[in-house]
HTML snippet that shows the backbone in 3Dmol.js (N, CA, C, O; Angstrom):
<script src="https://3Dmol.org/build/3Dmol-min.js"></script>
<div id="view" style="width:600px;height:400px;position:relative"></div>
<script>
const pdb = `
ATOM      1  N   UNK A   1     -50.852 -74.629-149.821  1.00  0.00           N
ATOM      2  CA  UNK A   1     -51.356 -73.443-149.150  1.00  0.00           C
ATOM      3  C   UNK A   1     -52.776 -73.164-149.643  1.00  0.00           C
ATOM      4  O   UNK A   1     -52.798 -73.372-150.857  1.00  0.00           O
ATOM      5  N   UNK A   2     -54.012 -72.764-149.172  1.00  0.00           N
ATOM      6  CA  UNK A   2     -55.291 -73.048-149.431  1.00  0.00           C
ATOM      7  C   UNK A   2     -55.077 -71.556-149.233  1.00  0.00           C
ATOM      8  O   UNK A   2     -54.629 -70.736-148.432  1.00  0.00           O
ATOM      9  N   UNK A   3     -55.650 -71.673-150.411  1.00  0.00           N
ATOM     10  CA  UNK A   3     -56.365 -69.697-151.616  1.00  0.00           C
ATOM     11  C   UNK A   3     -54.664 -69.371-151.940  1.00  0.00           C
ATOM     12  O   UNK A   3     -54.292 -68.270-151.533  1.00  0.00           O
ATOM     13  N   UNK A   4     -54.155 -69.788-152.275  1.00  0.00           N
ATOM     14  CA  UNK A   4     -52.351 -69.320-152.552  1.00  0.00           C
ATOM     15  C   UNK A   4     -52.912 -68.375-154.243  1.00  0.00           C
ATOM     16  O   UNK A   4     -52.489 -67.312-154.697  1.00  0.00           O
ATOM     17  N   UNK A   5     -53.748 -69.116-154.672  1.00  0.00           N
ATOM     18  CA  UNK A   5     -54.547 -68.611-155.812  1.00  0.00           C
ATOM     19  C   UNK A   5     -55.587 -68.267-155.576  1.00  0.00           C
ATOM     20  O   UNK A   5     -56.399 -68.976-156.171  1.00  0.00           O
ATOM     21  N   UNK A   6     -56.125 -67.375-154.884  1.00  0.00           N
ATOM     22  CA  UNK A   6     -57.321 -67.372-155.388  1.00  0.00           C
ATOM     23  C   UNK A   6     -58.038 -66.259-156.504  1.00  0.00           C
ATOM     24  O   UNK A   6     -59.228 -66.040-156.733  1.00  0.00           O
ATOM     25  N   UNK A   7     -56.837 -65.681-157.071  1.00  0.00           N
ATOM     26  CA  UNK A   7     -57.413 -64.220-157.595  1.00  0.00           C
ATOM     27  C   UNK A   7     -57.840 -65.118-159.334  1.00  0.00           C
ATOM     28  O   UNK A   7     -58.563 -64.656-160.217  1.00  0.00           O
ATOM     29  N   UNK A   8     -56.996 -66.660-159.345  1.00  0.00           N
ATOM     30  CA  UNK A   8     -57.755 -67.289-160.359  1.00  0.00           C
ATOM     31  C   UNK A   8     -58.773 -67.582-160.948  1.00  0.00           C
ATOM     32  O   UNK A   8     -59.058 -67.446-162.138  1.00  0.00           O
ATOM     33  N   UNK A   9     -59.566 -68.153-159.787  1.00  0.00           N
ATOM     34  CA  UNK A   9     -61.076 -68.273-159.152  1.00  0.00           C
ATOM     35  C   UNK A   9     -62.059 -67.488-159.325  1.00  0.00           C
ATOM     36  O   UNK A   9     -62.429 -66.941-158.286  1.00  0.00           O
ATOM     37  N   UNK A  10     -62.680 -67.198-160.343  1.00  0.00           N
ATOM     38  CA  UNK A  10     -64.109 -66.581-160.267  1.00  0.00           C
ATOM     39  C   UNK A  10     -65.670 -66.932-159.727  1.00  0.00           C
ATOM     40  O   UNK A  10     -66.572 -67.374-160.439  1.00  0.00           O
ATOM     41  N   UNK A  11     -65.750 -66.661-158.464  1.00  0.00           N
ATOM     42  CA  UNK A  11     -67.288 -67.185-157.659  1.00  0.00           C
ATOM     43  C   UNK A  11     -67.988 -66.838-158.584  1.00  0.00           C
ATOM     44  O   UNK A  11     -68.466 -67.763-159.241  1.00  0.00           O
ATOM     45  N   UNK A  12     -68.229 -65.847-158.883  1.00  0.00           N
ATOM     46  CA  UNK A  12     -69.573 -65.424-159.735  1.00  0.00           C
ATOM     47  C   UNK A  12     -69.716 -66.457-160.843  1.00  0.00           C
ATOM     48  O   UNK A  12     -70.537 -67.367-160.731  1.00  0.00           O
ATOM     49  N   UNK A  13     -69.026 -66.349-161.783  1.00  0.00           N
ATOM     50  CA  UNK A  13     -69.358 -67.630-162.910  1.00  0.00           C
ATOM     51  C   UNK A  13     -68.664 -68.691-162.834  1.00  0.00           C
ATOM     52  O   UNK A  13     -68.392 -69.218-163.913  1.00  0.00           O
ATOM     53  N   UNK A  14     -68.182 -69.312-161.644  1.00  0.00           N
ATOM     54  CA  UNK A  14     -67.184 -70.784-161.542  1.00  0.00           C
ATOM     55  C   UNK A  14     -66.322 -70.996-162.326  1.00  0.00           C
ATOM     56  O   UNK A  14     -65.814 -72.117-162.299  1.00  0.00           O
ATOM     57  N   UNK A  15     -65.709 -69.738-163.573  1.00  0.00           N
ATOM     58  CA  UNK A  15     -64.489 -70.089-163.839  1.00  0.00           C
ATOM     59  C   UNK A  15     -63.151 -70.423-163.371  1.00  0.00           C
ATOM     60  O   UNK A  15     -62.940 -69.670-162.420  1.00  0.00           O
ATOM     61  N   UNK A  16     -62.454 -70.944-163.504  1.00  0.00           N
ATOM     62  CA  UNK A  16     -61.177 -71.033-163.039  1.00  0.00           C
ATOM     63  C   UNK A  16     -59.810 -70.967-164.148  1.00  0.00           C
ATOM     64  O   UNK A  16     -59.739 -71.893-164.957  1.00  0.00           O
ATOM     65  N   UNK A  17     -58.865 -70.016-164.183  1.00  0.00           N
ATOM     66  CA  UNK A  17     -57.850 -70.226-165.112  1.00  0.00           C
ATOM     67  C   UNK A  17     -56.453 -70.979-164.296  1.00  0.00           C
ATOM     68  O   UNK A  17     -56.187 -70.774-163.111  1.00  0.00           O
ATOM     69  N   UNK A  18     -55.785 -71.731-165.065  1.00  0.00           N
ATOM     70  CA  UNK A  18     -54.449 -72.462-164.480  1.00  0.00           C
ATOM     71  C   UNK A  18     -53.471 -71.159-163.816  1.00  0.00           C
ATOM     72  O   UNK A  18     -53.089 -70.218-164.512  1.00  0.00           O
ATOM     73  N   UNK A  19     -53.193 -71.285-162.530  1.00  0.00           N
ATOM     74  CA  UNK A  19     -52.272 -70.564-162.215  1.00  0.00           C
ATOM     75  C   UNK A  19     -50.600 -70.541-163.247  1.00  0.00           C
ATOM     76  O   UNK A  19     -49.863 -71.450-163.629  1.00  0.00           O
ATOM     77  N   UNK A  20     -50.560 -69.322-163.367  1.00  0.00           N
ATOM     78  CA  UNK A  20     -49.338 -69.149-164.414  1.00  0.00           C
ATOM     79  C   UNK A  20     -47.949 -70.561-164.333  1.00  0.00           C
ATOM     80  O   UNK A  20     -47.399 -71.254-165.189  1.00  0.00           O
ATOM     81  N   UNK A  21     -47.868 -70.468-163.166  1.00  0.00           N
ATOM     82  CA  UNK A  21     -46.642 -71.525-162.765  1.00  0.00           C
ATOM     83  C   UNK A  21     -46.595 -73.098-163.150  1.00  0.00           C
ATOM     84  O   UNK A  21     -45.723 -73.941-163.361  1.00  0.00           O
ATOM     85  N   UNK A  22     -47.948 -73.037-163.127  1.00  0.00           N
ATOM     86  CA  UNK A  22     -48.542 -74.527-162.954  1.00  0.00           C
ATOM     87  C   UNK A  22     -48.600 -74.587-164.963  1.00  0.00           C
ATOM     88  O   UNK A  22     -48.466 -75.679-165.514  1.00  0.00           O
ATOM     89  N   UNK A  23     -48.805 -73.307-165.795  1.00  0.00           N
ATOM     90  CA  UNK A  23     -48.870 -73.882-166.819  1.00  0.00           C
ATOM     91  C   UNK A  23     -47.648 -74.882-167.647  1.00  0.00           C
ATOM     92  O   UNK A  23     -46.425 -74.831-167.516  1.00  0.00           O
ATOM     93  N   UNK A  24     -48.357 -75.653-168.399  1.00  0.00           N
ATOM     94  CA  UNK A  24     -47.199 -76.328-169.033  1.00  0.00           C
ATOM     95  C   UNK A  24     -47.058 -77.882-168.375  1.00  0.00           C
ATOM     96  O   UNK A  24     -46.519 -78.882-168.849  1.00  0.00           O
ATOM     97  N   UNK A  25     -47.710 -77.690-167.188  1.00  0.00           N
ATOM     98  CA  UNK A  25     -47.440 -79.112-166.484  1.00  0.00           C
ATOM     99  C   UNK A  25     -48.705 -80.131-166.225  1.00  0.00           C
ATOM    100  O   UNK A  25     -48.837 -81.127-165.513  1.00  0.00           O
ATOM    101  N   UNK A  26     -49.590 -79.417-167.144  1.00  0.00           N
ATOM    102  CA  UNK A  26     -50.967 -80.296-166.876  1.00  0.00           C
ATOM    103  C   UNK A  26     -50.960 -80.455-168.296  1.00  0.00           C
ATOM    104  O   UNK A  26     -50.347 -79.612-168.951  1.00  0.00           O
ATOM    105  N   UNK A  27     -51.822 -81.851-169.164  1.00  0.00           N
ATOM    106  CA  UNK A  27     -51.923 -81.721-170.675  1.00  0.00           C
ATOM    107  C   UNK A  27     -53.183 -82.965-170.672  1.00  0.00           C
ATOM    108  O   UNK A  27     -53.222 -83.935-169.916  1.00  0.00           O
ATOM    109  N   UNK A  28     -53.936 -82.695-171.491  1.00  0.00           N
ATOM    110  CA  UNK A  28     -55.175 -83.432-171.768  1.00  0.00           C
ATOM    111  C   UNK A  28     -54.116 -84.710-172.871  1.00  0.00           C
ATOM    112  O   UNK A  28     -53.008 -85.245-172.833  1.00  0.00           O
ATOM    113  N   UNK A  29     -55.624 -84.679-173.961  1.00  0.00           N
ATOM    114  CA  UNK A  29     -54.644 -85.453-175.133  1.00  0.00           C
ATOM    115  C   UNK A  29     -54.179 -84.552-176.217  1.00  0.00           C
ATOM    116  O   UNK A  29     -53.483 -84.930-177.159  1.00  0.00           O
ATOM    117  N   UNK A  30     -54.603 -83.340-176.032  1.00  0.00           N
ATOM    118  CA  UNK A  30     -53.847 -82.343-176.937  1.00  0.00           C
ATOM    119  C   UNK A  30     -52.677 -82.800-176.676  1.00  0.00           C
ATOM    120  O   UNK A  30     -52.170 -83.807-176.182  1.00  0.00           O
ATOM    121  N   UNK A  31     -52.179 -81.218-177.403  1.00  0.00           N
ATOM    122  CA  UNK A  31     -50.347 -81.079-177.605  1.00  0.00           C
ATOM    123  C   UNK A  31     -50.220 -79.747-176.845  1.00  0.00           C
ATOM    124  O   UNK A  31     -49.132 -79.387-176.397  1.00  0.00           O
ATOM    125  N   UNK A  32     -51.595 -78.855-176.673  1.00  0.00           N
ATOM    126  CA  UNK A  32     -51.671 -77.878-175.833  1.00  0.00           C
ATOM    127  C   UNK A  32     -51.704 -77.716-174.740  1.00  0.00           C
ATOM    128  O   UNK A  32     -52.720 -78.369-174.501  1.00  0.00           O
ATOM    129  N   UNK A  33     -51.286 -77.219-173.492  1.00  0.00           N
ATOM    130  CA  UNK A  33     -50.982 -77.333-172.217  1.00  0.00           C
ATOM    131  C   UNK A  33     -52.348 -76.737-171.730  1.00  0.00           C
ATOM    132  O   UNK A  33     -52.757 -75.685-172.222  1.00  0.00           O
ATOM    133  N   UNK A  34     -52.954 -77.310-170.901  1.00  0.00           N
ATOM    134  CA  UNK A  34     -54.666 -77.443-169.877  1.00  0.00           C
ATOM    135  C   UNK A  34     -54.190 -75.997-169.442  1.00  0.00           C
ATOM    136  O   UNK A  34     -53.075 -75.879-168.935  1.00  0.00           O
ATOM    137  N   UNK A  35     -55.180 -74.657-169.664  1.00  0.00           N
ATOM    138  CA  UNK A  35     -54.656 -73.161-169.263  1.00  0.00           C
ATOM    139  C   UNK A  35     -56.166 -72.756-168.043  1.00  0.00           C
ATOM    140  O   UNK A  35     -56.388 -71.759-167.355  1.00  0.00           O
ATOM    141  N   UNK A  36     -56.769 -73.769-168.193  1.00  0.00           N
ATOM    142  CA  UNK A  36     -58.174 -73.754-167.241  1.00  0.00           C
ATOM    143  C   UNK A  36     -58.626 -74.783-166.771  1.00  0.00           C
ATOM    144  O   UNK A  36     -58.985 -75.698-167.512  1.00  0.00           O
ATOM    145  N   UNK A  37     -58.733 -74.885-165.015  1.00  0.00           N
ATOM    146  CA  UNK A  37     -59.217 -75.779-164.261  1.00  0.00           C
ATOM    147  C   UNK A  37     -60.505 -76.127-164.224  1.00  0.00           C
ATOM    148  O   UNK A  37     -60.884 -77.298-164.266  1.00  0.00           O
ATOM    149  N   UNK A  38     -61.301 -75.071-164.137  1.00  0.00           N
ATOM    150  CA  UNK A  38     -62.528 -74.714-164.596  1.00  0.00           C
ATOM    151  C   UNK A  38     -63.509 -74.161-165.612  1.00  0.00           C
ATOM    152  O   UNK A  38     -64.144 -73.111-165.519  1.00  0.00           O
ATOM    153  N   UNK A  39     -63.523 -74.986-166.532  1.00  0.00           N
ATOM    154  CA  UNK A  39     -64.571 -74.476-167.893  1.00  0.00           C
ATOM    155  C   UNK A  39     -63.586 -74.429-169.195  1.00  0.00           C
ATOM    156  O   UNK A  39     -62.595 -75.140-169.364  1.00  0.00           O
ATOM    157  N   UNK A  40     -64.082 -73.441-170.064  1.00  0.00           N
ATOM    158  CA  UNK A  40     -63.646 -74.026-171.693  1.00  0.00           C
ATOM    159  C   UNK A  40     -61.537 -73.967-171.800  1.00  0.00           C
ATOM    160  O   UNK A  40     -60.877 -73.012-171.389  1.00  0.00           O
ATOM    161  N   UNK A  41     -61.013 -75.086-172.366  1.00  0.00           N
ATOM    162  CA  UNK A  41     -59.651 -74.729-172.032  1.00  0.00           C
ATOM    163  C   UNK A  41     -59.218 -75.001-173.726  1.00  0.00           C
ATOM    164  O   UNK A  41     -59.898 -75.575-174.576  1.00  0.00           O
ATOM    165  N   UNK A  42     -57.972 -74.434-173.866  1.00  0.00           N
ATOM    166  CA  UNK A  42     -57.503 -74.984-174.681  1.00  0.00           C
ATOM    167  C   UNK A  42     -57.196 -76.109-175.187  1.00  0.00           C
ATOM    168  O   UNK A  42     -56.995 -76.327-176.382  1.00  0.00           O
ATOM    169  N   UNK A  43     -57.157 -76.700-174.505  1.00  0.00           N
ATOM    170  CA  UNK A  43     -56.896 -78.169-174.678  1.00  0.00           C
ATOM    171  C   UNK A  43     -57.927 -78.843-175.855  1.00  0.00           C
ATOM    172  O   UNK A  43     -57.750 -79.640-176.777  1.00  0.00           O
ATOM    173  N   UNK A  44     -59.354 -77.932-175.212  1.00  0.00           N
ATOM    174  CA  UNK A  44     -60.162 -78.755-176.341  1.00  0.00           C
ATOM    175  C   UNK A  44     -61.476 -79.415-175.474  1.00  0.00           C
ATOM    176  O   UNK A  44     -62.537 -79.896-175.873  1.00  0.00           O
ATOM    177  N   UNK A  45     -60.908 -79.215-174.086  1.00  0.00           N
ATOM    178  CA  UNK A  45     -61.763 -79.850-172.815  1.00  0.00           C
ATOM    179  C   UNK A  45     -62.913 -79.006-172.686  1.00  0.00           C
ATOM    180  O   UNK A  45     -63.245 -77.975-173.271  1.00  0.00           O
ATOM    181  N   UNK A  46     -63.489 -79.753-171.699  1.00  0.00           N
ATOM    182  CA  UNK A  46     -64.597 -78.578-170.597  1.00  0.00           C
ATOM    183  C   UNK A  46     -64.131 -78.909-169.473  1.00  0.00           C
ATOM    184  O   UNK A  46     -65.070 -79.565-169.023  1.00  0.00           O
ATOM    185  N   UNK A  47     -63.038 -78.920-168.404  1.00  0.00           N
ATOM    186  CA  UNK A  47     -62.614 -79.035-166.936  1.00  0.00           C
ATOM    187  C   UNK A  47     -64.122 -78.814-166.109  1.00  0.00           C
ATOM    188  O   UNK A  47     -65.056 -78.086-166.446  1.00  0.00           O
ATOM    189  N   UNK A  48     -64.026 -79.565-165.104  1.00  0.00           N
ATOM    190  CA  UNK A  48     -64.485 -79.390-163.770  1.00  0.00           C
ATOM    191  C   UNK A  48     -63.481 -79.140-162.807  1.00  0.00           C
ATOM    192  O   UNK A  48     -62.327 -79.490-163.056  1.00  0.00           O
ATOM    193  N   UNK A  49     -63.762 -78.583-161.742  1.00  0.00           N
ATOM    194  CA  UNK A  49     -62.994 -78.719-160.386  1.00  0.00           C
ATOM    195  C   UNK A  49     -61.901 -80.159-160.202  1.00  0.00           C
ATOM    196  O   UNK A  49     -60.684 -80.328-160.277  1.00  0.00           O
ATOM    197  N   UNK A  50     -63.325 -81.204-159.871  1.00  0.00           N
ATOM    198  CA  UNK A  50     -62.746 -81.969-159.416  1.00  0.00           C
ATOM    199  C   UNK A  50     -61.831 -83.090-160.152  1.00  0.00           C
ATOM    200  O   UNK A  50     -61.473 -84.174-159.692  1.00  0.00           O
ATOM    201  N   UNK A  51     -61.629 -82.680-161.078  1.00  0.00           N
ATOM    202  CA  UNK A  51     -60.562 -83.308-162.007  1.00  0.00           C
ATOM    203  C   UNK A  51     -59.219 -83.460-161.608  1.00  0.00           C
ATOM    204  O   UNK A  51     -58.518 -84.467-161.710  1.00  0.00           O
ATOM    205  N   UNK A  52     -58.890 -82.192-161.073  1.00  0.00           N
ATOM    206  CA  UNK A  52     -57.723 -82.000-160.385  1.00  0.00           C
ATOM    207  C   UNK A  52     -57.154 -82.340-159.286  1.00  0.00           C
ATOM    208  O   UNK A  52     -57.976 -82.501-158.384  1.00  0.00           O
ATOM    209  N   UNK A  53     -55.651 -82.588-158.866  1.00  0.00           N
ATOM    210  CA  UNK A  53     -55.159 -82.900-157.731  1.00  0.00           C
ATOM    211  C   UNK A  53     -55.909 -81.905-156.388  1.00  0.00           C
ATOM    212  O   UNK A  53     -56.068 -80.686-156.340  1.00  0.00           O
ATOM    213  N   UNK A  54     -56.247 -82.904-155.449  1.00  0.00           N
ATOM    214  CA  UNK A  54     -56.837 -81.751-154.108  1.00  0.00           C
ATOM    215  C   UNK A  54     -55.569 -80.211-154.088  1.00  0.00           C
ATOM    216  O   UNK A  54     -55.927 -79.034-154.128  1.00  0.00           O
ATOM    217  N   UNK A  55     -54.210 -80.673-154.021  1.00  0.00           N
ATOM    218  CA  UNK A  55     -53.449 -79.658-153.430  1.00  0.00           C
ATOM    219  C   UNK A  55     -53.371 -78.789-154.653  1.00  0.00           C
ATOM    220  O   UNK A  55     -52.643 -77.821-154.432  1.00  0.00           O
ATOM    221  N   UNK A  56     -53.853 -78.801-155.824  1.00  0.00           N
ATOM    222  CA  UNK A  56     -54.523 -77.617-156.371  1.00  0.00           C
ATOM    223  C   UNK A  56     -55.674 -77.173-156.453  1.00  0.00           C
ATOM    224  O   UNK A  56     -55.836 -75.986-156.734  1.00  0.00           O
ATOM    225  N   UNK A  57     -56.894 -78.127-156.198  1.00  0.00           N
ATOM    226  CA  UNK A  57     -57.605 -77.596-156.053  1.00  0.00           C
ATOM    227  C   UNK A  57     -57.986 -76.600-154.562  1.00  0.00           C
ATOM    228  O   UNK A  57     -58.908 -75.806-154.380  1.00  0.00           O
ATOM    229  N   UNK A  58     -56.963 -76.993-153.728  1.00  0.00           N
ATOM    230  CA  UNK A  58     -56.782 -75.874-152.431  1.00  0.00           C
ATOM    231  C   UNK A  58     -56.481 -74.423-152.583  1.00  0.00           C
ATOM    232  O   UNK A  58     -56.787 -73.344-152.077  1.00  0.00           O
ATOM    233  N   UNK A  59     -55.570 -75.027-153.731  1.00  0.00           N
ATOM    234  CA  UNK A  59     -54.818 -73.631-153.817  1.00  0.00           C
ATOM    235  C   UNK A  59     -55.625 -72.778-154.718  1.00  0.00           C
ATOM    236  O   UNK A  59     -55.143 -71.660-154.897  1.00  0.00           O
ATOM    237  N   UNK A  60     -56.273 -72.927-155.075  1.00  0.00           N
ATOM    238  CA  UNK A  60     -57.087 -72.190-156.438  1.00  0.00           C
ATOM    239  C   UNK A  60     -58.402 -71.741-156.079  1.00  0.00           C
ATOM    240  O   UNK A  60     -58.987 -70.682-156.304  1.00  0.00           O
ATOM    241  N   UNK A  61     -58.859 -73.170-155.246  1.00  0.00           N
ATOM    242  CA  UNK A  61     -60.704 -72.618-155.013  1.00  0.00           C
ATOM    243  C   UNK A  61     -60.718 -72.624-153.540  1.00  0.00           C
ATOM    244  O   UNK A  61     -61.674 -72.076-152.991  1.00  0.00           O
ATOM    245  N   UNK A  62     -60.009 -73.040-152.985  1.00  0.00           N
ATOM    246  CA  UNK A  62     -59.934 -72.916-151.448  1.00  0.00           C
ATOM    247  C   UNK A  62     -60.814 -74.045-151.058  1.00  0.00           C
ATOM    248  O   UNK A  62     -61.912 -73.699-150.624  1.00  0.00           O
ATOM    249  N   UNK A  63     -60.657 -74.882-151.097  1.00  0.00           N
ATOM    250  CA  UNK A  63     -61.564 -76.264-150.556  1.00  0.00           C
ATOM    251  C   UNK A  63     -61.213 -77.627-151.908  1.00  0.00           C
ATOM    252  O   UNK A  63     -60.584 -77.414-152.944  1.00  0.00           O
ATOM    253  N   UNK A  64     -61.703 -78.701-151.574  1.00  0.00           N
ATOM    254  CA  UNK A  64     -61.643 -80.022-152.464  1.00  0.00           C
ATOM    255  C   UNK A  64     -63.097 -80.294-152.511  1.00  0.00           C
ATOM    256  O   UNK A  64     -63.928 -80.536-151.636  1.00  0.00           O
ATOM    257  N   UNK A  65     -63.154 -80.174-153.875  1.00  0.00           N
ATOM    258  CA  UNK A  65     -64.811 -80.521-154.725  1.00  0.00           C
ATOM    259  C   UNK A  65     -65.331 -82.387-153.745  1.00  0.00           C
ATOM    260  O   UNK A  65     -64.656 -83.413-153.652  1.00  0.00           O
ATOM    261  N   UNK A  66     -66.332 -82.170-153.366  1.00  0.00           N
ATOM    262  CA  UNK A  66     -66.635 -83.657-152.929  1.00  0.00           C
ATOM    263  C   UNK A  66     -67.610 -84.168-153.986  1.00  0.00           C
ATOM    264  O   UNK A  66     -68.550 -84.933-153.769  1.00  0.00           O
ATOM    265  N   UNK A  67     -67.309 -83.714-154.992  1.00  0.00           N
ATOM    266  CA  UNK A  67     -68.187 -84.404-156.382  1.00  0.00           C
ATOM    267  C   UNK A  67     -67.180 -85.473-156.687  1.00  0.00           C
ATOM    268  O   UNK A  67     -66.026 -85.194-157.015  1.00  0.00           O
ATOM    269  N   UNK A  68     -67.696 -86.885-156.561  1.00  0.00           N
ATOM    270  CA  UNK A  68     -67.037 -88.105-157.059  1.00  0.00           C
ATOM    271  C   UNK A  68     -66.386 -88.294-158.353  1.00  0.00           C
ATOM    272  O   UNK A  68     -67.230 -88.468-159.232  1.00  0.00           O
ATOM    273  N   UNK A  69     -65.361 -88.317-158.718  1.00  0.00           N
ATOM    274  CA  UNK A  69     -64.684 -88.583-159.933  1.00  0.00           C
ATOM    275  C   UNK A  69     -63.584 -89.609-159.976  1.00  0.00           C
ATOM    276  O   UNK A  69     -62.730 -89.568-159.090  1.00  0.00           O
ATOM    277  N   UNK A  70     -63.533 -90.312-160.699  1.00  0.00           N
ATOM    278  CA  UNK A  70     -62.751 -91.627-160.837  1.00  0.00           C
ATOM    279  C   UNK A  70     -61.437 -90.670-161.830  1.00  0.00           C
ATOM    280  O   UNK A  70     -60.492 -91.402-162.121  1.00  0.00           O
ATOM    281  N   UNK A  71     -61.348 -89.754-162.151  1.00  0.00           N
ATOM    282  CA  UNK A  71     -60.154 -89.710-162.604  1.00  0.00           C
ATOM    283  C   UNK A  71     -59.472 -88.201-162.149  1.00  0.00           C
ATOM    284  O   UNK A  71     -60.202 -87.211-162.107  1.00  0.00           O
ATOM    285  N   UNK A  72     -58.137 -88.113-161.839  1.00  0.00           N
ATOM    286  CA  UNK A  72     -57.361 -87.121-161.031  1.00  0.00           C
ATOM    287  C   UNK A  72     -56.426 -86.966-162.190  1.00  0.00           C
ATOM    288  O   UNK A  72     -55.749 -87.823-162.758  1.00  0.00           O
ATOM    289  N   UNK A  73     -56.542 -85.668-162.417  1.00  0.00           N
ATOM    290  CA  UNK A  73     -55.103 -85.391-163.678  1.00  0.00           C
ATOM    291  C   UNK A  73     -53.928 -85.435-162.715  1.00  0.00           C
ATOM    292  O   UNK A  73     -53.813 -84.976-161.579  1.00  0.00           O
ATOM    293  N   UNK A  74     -53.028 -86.165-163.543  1.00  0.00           N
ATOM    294  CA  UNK A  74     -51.536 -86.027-162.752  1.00  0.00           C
ATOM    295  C   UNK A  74     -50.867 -84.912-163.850  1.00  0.00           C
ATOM    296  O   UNK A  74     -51.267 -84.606-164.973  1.00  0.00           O
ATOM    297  N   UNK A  75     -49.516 -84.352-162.966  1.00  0.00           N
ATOM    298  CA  UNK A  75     -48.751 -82.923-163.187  1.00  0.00           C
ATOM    299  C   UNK A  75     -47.808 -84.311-164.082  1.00  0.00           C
ATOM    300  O   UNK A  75     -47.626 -85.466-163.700  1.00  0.00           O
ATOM    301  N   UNK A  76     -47.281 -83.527-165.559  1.00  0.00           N
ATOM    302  CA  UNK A  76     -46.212 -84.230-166.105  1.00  0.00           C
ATOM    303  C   UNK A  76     -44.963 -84.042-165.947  1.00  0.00           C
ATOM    304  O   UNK A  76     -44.433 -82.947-166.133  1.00  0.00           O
ATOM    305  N   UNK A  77     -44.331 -85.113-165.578  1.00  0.00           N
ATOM    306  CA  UNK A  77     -43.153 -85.495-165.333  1.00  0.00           C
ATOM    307  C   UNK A  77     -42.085 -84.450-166.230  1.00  0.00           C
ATOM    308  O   UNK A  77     -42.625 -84.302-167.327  1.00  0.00           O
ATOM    309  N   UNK A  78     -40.913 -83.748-166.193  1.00  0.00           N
ATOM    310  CA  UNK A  78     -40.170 -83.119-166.912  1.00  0.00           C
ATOM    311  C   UNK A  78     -39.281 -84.024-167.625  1.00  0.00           C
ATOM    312  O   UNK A  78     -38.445 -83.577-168.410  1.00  0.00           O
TER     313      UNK A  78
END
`;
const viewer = $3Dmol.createViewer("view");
viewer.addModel(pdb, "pdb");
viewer.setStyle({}, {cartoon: {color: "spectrum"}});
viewer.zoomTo();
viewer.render();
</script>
């Protein structure tokens, strides 16, 4: 669903925080669960947009980043 999130999404400074649901199911190489799509996360990262699967990045920023990236985080398996 495109903007299902969008109250995540900050235009003004391009932050983005992980929608609540979604936490827990994204993980860098921490041990800490990715809590931001966009900018400083726990993990230890700096996220961009386009890191992420399109059907979150729909849901969050309302569109798919066309900035080229060779790598797509996948959601972990339970």
């Amino acid at each position: 669903m495109i903007n299902k999130h969008k109250d995540c999404y900050n235009e003004k400074n391009g932050l983005a925080n992980m929608p609540i649901e979604y936490v827990g199911k994204f993980y860098n190489i921490h041990t800490y669960p990715c809590d931001m799509l966009s900018g400083p996360c726990v993990c230890g990262a700096w996220h961009n947009q386009e890191e992420w699967p399109d059907w979150l990045q729909l849901e969050v920023f309302g569109f798919v980043s066309d900035k080229d990236n060779s790598i797509k985080r996948k959601e972990q398996e339970e």
